[in-house]
Each structure stands twice: as structure tokens, then as C-alpha cells.
C-alpha positions in Angstrom: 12.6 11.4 -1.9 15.4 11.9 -4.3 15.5 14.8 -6.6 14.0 13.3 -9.6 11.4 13.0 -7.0 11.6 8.6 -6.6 11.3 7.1 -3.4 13.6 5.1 -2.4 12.4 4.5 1.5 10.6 2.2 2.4 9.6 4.0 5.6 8.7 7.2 3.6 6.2 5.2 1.5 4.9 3.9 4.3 4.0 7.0 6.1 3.0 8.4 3.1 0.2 6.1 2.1 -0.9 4.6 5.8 -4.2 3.8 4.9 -3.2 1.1 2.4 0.5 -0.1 3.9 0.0 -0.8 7.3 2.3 -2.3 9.9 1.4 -5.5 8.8 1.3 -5.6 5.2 3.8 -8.0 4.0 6.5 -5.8 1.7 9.5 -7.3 0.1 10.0 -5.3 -3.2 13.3 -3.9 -4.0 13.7 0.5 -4.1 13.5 0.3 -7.9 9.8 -0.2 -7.5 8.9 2.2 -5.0 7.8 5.0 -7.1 6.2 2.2 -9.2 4.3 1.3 -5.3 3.8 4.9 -4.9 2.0 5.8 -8.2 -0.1 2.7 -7.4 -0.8 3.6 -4.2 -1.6 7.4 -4.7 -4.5 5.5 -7.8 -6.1 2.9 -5.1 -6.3 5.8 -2.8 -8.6 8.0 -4.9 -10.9 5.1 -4.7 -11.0 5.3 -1.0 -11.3 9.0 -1.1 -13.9 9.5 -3.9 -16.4 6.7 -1.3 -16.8 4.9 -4.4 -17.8 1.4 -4.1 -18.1 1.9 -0.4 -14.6 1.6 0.3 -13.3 1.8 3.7 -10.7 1.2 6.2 -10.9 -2.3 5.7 -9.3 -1.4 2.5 -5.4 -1.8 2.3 -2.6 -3.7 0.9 -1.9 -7.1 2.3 1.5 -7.9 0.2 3.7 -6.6 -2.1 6.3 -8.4 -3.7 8.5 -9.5 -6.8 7.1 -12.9 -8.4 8.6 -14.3 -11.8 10.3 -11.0 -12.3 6.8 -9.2 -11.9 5.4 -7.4 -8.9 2.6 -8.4 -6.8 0.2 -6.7 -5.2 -2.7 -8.1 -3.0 -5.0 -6.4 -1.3 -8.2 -7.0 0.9 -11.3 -8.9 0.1 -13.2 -5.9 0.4 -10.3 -3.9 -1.9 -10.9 -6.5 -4.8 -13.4 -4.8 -7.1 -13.3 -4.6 -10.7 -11.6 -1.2 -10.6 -9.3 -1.5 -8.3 -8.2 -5.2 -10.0 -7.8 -3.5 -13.5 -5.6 -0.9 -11.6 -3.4 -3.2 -9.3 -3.1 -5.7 -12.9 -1.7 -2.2 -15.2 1.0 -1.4 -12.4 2.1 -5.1 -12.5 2.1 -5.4 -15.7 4.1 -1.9 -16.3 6.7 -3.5 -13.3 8.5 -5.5 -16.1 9.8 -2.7 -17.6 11.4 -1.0 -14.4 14.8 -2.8 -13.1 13.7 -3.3 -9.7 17.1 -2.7 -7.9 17.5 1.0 -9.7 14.2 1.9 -10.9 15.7 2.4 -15.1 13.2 1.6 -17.6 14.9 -0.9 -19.5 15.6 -4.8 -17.5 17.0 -7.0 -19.3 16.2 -10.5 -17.5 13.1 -12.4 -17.6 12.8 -13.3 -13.6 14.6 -10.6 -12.2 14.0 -7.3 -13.4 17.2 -5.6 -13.7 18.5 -3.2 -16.0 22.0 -4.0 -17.7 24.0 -1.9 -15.2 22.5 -3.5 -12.3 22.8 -6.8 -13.5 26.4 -6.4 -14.5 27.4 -5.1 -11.2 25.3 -8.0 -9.6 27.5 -10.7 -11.1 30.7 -9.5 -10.1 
């Protein structure tokens, strides 16, 4: 974790949110999201730890990943209540306003969200 407090490890969001990334959860997002991941994450988790909806450890992430300049997040049949939708469909929606190479507020493509630096620095 930096010191604006953004993750930028994939292995330290991991371990920190193990009940919904597991070993096999398909993850191919870019650092620039993974605060984005993690804000997410730490919301679906207080589902699973307020027992609503009867949520459980069948409960987790399948994928994450950048689609159309979007992310995309997919969980479990048994994750895919109307709560938990409505969450996952705000933090996908807010992804097209992060770059996701350096996490700044303010991309400038329409399917890669990058800011200006990083798309600049990208084309040389």
C-alpha cells in the first residue's frame, strides 16, 4: 500500500480480501484499478459478514477484468443477488473514470481507460 493508501499489489489485495479472490479467480486488471477492486471488495464483504441473504463461502469473485474500457466483475451464482448486482454494476460503472494504468481520475480514451499522462507515455 502506497502512502495515499492505493494498492498497487496484486498479492496484497489478494491476501487482504481471501474470501472473495481466491487462487482461482481469474484477475487481469491493471494497478490503476486496485483500490477501485479493493473498495468493491471491502462493500461485497459486508454482505458476507452481516449473513444477509444467506451468503456463504460459496460466495467469491470468479473474474475481474477490463472489457470496452470498463471493468468487470463476476462473481458466483450464489453471489448474484440484487444487492450485490447493484454494487458490482456502481464500481464498474465508476471504473471509467479511473485510468487504469495509474489510478488518476480523468482517462481520456473510450476502450482503454488511461489518463492523458499515461496514454502519452504509452505511445512513445
Amino acid at each position: 500500500m502506497n502512502k495515499d493508501g492505493k494498492i498497487f499489489c496484486k498479492t496484497e489485495l489478494f491476501n487482504k480480501h481471501p474470501n472473495l479472490l481466491k487462487k482461482y479467480t481469474n484477475f487481469s486488471i491493471k494497478r490503476g484499478w486496485f483500490s477501485l477492486v479493493d473498495s468493491l471488495c471491502c462493500e461485497l464483504n459486508e454482505y458476507i459478514e452481516n449473513g444477509e441473504d444467506n451468503y456463504n463461502e460459496d460466495c467469491y469473485i470468479i473474474q475481474l477484468k477490463e472489457k470496452f474500457g470498463k471493468l468487470k466483475c463476476y462473481v458466483t451464482e450464489d453471489f448474484q443477488t440484487g444487492e450485490v448486482l447493484v454494487t458490482i454494476d456502481k464500481y464498474e460503472n465508476n471504473s471509467i473514470h479511473i485510468c487504469q494504468e495509474c489510478g488518476d481520475s480523468s482517462p481520456e480514451d473510450v476502450f482503454e481507460t488511461l489518463c492523458k499522462n499515461c496514454r502519452d507515455s504509452k505511445r512513445r
